[in-house]
C-alpha positions as CSV (number, residue, x, y, z in Angstrom):
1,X,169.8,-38.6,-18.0
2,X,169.3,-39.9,-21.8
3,X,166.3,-40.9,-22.6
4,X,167.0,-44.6,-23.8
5,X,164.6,-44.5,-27.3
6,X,163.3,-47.9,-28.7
7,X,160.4,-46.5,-31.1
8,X,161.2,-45.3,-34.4
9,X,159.7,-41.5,-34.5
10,X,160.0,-37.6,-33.5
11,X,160.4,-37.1,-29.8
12,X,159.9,-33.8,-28.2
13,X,161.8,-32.4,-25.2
14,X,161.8,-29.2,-22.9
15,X,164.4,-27.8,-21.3
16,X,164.1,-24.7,-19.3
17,X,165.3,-21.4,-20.6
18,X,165.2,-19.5,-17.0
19,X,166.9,-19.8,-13.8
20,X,164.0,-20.0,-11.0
21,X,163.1,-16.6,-10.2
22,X,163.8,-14.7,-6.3
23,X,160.3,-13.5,-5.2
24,X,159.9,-10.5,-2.5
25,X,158.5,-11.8,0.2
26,X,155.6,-9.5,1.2
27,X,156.5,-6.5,4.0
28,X,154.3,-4.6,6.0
29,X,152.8,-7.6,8.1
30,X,152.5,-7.2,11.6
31,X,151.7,-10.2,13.8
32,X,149.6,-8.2,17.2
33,X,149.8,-10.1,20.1
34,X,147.6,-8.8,23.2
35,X,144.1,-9.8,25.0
36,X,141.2,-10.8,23.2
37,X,137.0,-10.8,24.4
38,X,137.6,-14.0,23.1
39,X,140.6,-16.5,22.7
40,X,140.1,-18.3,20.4
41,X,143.1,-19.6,18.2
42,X,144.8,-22.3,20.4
43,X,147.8,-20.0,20.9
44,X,148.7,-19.9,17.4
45,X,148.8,-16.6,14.9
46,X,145.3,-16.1,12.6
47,X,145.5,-13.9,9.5
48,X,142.7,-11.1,9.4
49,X,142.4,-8.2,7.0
50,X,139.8,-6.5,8.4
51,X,138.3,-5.0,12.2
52,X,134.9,-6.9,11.2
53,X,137.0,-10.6,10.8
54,X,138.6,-9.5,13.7
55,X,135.0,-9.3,15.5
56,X,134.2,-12.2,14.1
57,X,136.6,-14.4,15.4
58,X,138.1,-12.3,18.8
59,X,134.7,-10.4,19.7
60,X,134.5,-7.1,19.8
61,X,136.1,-4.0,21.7
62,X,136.2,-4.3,25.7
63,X,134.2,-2.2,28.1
64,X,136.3,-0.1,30.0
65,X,135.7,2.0,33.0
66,X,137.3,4.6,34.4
67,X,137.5,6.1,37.6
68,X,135.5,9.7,38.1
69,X,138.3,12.3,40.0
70,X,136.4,15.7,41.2
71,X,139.4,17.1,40.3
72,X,139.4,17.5,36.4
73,X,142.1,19.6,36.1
74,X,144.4,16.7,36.7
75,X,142.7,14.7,33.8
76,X,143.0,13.0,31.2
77,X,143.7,10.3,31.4
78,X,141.8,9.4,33.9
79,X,142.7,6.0,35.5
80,X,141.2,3.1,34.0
81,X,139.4,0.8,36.9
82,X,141.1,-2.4,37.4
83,X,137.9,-4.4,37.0
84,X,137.4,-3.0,33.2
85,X,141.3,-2.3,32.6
86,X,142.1,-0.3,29.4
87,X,143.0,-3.4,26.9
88,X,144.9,-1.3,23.4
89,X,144.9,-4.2,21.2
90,X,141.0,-3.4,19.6
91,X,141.8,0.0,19.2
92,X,145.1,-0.3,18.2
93,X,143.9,-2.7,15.0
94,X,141.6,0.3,14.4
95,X,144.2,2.8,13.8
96,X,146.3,0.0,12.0
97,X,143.9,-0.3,9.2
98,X,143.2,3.4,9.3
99,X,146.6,3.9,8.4
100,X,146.9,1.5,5.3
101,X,147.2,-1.8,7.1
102,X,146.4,-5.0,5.1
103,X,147.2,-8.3,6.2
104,X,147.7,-9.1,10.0
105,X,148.0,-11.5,12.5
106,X,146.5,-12.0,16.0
107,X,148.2,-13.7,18.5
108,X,145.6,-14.0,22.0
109,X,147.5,-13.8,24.9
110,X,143.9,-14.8,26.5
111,X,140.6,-12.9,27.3
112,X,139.9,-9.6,28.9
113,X,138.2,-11.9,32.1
114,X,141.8,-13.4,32.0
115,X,142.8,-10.3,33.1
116,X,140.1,-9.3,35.4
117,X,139.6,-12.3,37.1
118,X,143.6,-12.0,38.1
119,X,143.7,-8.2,39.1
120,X,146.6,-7.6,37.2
121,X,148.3,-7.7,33.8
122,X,151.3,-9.9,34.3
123,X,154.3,-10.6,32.3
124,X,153.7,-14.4,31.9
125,X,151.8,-14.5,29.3
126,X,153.8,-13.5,26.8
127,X,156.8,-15.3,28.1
128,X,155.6,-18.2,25.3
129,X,153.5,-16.6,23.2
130,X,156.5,-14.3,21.9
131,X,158.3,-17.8,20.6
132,X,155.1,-18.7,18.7
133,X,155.0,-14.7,17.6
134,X,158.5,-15.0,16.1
135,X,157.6,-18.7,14.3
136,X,155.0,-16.9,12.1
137,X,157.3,-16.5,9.3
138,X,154.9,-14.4,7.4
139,X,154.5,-11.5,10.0
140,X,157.7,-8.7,9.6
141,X,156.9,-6.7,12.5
142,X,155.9,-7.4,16.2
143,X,152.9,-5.4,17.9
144,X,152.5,-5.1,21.7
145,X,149.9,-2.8,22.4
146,X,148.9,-4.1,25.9
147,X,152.6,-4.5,27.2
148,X,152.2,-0.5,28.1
149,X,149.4,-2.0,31.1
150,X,152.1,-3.8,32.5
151,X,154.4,-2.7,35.5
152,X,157.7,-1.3,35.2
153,X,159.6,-4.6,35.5
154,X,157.6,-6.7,33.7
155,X,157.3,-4.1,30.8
156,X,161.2,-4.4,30.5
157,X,161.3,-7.6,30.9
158,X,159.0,-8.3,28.1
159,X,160.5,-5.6,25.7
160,X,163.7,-7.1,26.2
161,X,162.1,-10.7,25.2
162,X,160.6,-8.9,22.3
163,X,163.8,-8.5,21.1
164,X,165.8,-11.2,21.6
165,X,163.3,-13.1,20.0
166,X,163.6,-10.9,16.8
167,X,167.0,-11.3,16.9
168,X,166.7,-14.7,17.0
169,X,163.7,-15.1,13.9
170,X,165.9,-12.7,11.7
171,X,162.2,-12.0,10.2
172,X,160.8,-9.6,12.8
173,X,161.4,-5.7,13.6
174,X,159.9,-4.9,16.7
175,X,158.3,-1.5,17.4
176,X,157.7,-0.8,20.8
177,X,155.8,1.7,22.5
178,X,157.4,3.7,25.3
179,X,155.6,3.1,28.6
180,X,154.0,6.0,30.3
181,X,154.5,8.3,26.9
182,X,151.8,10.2,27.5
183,X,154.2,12.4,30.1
184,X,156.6,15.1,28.9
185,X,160.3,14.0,28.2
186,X,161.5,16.7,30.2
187,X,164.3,15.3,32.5
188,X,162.8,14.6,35.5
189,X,162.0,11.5,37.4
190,X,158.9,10.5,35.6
191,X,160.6,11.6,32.7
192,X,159.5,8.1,30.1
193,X,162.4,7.8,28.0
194,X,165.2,9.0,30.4
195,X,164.0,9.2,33.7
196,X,164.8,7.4,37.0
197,X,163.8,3.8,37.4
198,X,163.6,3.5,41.4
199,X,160.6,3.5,43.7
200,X,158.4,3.0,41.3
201,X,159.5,5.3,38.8
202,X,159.7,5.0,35.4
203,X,162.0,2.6,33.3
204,X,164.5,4.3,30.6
205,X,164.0,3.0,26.7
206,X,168.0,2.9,27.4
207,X,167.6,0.4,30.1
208,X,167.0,-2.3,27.9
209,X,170.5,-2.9,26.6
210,X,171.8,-3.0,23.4
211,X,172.4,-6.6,22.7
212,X,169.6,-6.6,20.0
213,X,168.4,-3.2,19.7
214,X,169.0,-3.5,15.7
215,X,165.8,-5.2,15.6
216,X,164.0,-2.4,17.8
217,X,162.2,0.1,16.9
218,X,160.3,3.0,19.3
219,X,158.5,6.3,18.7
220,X,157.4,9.2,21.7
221,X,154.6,10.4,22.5
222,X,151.6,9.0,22.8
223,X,149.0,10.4,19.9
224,X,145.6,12.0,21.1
225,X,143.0,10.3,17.9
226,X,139.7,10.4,17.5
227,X,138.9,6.7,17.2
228,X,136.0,6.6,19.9
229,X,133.7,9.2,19.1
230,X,131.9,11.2,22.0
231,X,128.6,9.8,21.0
232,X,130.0,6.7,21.5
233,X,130.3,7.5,25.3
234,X,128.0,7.5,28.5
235,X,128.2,7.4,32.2
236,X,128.5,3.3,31.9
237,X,132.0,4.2,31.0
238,X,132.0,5.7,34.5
239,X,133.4,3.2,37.0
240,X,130.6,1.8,39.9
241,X,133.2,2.4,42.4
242,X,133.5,6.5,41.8
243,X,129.8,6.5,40.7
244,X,128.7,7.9,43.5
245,X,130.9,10.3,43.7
246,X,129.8,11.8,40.2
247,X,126.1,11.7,41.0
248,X,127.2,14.1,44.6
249,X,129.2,16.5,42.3
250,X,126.3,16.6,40.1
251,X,123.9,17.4,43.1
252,X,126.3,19.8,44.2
253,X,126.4,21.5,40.6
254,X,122.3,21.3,40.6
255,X,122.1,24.5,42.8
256,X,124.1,26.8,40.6
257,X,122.3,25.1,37.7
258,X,119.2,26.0,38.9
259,X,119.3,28.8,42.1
260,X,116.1,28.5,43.9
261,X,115.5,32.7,44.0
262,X,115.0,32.3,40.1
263,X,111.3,31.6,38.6
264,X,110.7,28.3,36.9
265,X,114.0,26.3,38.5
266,X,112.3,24.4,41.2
267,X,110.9,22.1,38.3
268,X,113.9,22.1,36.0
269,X,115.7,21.2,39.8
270,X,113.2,18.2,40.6
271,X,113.5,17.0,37.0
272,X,117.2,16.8,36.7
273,X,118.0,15.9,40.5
274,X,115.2,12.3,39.0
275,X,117.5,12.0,36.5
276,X,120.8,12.1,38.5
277,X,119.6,9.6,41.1
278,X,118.7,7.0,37.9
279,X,122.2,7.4,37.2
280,X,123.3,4.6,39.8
281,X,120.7,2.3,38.8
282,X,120.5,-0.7,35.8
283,X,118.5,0.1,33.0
284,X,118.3,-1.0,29.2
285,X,120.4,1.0,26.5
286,X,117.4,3.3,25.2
287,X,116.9,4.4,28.8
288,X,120.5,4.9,29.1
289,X,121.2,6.9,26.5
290,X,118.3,9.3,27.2
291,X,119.4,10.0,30.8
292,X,122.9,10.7,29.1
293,X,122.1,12.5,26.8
294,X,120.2,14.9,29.1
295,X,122.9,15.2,31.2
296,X,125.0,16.5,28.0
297,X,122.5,19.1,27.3
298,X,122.4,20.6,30.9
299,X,125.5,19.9,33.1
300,X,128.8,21.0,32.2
301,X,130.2,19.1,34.8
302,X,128.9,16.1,32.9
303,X,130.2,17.1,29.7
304,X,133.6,18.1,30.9
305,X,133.5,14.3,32.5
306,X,132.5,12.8,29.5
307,X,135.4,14.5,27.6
308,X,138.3,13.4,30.2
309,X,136.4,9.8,29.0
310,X,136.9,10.7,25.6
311,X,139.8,11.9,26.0
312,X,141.4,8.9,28.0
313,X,140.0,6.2,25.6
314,X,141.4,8.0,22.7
315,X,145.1,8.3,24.2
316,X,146.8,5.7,22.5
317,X,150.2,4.5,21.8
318,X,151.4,4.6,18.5
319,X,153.1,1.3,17.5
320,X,149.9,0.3,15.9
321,X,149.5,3.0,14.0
322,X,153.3,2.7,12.9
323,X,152.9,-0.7,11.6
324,X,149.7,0.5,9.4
325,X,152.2,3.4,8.3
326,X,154.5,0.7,7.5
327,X,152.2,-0.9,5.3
328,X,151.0,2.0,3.6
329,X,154.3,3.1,2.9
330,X,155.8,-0.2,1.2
331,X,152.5,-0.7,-0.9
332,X,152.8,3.1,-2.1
333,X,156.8,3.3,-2.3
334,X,158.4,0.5,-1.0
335,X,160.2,-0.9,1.8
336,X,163.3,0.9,1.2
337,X,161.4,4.0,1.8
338,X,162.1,5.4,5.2
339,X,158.2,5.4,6.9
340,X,158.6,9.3,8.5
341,X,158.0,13.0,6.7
342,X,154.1,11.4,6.5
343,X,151.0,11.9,8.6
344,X,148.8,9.6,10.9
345,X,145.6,9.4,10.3
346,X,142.7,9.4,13.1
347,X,145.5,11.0,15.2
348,X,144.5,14.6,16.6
349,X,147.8,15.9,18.1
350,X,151.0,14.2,20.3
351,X,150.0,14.0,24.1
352,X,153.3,16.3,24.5
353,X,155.0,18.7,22.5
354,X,158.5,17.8,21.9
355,X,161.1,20.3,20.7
356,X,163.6,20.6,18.3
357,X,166.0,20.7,21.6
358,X,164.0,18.0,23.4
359,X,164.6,15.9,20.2
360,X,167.9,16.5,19.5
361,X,167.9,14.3,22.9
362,X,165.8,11.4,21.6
363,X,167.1,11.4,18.3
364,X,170.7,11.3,18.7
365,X,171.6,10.1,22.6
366,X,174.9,9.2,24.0
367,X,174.2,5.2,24.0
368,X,172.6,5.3,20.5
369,X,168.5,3.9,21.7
370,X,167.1,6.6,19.7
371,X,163.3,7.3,20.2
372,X,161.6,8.4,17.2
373,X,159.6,11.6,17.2
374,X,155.9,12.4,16.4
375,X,155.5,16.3,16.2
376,X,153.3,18.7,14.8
377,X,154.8,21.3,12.7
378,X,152.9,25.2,11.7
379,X,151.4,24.6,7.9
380,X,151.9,20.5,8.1
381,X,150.4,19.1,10.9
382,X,151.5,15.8,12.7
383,X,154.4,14.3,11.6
384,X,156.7,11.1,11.7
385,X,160.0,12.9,12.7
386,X,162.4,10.1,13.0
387,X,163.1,7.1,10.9
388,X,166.3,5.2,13.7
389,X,166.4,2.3,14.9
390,X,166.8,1.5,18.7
391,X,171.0,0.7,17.3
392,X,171.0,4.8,16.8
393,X,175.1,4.3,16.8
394,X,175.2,1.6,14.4
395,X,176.2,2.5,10.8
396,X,175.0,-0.2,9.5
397,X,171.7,-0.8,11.4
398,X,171.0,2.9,11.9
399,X,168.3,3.6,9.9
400,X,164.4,1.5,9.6
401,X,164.3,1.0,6.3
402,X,167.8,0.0,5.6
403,X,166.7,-2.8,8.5
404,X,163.6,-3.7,6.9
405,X,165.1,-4.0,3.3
406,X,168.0,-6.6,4.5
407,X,165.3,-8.9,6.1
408,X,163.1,-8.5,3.0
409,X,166.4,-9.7,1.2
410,X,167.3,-12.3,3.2
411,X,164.2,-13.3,3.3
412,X,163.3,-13.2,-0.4
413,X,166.6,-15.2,-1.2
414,X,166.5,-17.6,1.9
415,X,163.1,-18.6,0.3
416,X,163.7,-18.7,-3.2
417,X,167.3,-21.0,-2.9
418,X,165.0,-23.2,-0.9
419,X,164.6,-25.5,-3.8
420,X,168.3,-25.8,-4.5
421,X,169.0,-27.9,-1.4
422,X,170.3,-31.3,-2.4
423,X,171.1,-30.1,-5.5
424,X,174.7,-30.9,-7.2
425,X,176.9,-28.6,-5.6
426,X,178.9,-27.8,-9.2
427,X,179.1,-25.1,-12.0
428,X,175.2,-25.5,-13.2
429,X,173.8,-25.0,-10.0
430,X,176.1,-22.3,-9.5
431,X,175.4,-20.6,-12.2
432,X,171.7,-20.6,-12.0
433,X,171.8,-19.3,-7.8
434,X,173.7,-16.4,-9.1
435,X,171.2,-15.5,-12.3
436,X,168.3,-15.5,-10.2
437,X,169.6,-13.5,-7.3
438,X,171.0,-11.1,-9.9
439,X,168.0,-10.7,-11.6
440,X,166.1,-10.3,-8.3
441,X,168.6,-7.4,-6.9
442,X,168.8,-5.8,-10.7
443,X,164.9,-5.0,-10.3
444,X,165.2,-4.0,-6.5
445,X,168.1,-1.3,-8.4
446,X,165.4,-0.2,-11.0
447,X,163.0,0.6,-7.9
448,X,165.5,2.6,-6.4
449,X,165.8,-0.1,-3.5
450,X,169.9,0.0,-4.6
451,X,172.2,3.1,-4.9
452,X,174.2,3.3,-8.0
453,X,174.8,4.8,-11.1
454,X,175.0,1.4,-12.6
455,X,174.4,-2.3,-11.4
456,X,177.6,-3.2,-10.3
457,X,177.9,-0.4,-7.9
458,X,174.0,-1.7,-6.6
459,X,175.0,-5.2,-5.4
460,X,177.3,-8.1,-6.3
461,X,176.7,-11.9,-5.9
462,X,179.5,-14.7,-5.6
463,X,179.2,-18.0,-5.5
464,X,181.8,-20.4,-6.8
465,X,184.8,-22.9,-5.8
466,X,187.5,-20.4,-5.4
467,X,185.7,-17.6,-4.6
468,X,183.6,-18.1,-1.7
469,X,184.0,-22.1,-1.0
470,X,186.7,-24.1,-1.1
471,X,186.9,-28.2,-2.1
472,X,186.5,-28.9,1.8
473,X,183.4,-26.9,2.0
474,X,181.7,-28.7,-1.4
475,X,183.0,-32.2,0.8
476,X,181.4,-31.0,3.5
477,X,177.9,-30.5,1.7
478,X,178.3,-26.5,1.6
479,X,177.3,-23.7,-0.9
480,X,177.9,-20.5,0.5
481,X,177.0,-17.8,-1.7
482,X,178.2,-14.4,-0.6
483,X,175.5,-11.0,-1.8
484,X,176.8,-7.3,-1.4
485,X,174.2,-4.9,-1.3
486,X,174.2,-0.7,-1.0
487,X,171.1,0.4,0.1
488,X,169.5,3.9,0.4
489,X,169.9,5.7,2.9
490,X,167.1,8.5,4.1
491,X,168.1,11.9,3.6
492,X,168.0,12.6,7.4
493,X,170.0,15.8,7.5
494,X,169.9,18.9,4.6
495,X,172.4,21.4,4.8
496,X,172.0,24.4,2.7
497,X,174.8,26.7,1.8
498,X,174.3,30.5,0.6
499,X,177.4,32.7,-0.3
500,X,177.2,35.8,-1.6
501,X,179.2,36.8,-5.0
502,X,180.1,39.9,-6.4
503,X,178.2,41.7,-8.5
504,X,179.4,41.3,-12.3
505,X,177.1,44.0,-14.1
């Protein structure tokens, strides 16, 4: 509008010399949703970037118990008890941050006496608090590290909410962990990615359709880490109800210990058969630890139970530790960098050895619901194998990071042209939504984000009567602004060629 002047004198005006600049939205932020010591929150998502802010506001890792078995061989895991179920979403933050997470979110699905006070883990929970998970616009990825507690049923029925409500937010990937991973993909019924669902059995990664499996995401096996340390472990973690049945087996073991034809024992008998029958009886921590701790030194049936603890506790699945990979990858490359070829850190080893054979399987099945592989290879260690999405057979969807970059995209531009609603829908405003999309894209091609030789093989932007609206649309309030992108793809298969040539001297 002109400024109508009255005053005699110099006036002084600024116009803008830039179109309003596309911002990338920030990638790598996972919003967790699981069971809390404490739920506070009122249902809604609270940003933490750290395990002590999480303390502070959630309380700190549960208690879990697990049952004693005589028979170790057939351990780990042993069973978590039902009245101190094993909740993942404490540990699972650890190895999140331990693997270059920043920024998070924690959705509380309720408390761990929730939980015990029902008896079970049930699906209902998350039935709502997935639509509040997929309203936090500032999360990208969705982290379920309880769902593996849940039942067959329910734990498909969730996953396939999961899902649907990513496909609905546009804004979410979600990586899922494959129930039960911690058993060998080997064909059979209990086989966790393609084995038989009846009577009980175990549900197929497959089973879950493929109506929105581009926003999916799944690795196999389960990782053995070292997040709970075996100091950090004593026969409290031992449930009440099998107890007893360690204390006999440690009477048992007190005679080889100690045989009473050998000079000295009957003392070194009496003192650790008092310490065994402590064992079922309260006490204070320092008392505690000093009966464990004797134990450690003289019973290797003790220690070898105190292991299969370790060892059951510390048998995770890895989705959490994915999205910290995630995060670490986009703040060191980028999100157009496929997150695999790299390590996890605090994990030990997969719970199962997977093959190039076996994976051949997961990677590439008939209905396209590729698993992703963690292995361990001679002179590298454990590795990220696979880098598909859950839409294996789509060529446009195939790949995690070419996923991931779109919604950064969409995202970054949905944002930005935010400020352009109600705008005049003419030449200037055109003009200016192309500029700063363009100039957003030209830097994504300078990261490497775009492939191209030049920028006009990286991505194209139209907007324009005549070229992507017509005067109906303009009446009709529209601006539809079309963006061609070609993203990088991962380097997923190298072929090398050798020929020999003739000899020419």
């Amino acid at each position: 509008m002109i400024q109508q002047l009255a005053t005699p004198g110099v006036y002084a005006t600024e116009v803008d010399g830039f179109s309003s600049a596309v911002v990338a939205v920030p990638t790598g932020i996972p919003v967790f949703v699981g069971y809390t010591a404490e739920a506070n929150g009122e249902g809604k998502p609270i940003p933490i970037s750290s395990l002590s802010e999480y303390i502070s506001i959630f309380g700190a890792a549960p208690q879990i118990e697990y049952d004693y078995v005589s028979n170790t061989q057939a351990m780990p895991p042993y069973r978590a008890n039902k009245a101190a179920p094993a909740f993942g979403l404490y540990f699972g933050l650890q190895l999140f941050f331990n693997n270059g997470g920043g920024v998070c979110y924690i959705l509380s699905l309720g408390t761990y006496g929730d939980v015990i006070a029902a008896g079970t883990f049930g699906k209902d929970a998350y039935t709502s608090a997935l639509a509040v998970a997929a309203a936090c616009t500032e999360a990208d990825l969705l982290v379920m590290p309880d769902a593996v507690q849940l039942s067959l049923d329910d734990w498909a029925s969730v996953s396939q909410m999961a899902l649907q409500s990513c496909e609905q937010a546009q804004h979410l990937m979600c990586v899922l962990d494959v129930l039960n991973g911690y058993l060998p993909a080997d064909g059979s019924a209990q086989d966790p990615v393609t084995g038989g669902t009846g009577n009980g059995g175990f549900y197929r990664i497959a089973g879950l359709g493929d109506d929105f499996n581009k926003y999916g995401v799944s690795y196999y096996p389960w990782l053995n880490t070292n997040i709970v340390s075996i100091s950090d472990i004593d026969y409290s973690w031992v449930s009440a109800g099998t107890l007893p049945l360690l204390v006999a087996d440690l009477n048992t073991e007190a005679a080889t210990l100690f045989p009473a034809d050998a000079a000295g024992n009957a003392t070194k008998l009496q003192a650790y058969i008092s310490i065994v029958a402590l064992l079922p009886q309260t006490g204070d921590a320092v008392a505690v630890r000093q009966r464990h701790q004797s134990l450690m030194a003289l019973s290797p049936l003790y220690q070898s139970c105190m292991n299969n603890i370790v060892g059951s506790v510390n048998l995770l699945p890895p989705a959490a530790a994915m999205a910290g990979v995630y995060a670490r990858t986009d703040h060191t490359f980028g999100v157009f960098q496929a997150p695999a070829n790299t390590t996890i850190i605090n994990a030990l080893s997969p719970a199962v050895t997977v093959t190039d054979q076996q994976q051949t399987d997961l990677n590439m099945p008939l209905n396209g619901m590729a698993v992703n592989a963690i292995r361990t290879f001679p002179n590298y260690g454990l590795l990220v194998w696979g880098a598909r999405t859950l839409a294996g057979n789509s060529d446009d969807w195939r790949y995690i990071n070419v996923r991931r970059t779109m919604i950064m995209l969409e995202q970054s531009i949905k944002t930005a042209l935010q400020s352009c609603v109600f705008q005049a829908n003419d030449s200037l405003t055109w003009a200016s939504v192309n500029a700063s999309i363009s100039s957003f894209l030209n830097a994504l091609w300078k990261e490497g984000a775009l492939a191209g030789s030049k920028p006009d093989e990286a991505y194209s932007v139209r907007v324009g009567l005549g070229s992507t609206m017509t005067g109906q649309d303009i009446l009709d309030g529209l601006m539809k602004v079309t963006v061609s992108v070609a993203l990088t793809h991962p380097a997923e298969f190298i072929v090398l060629t050798f020929q020999q040539q003739m000899q020419t001297s």
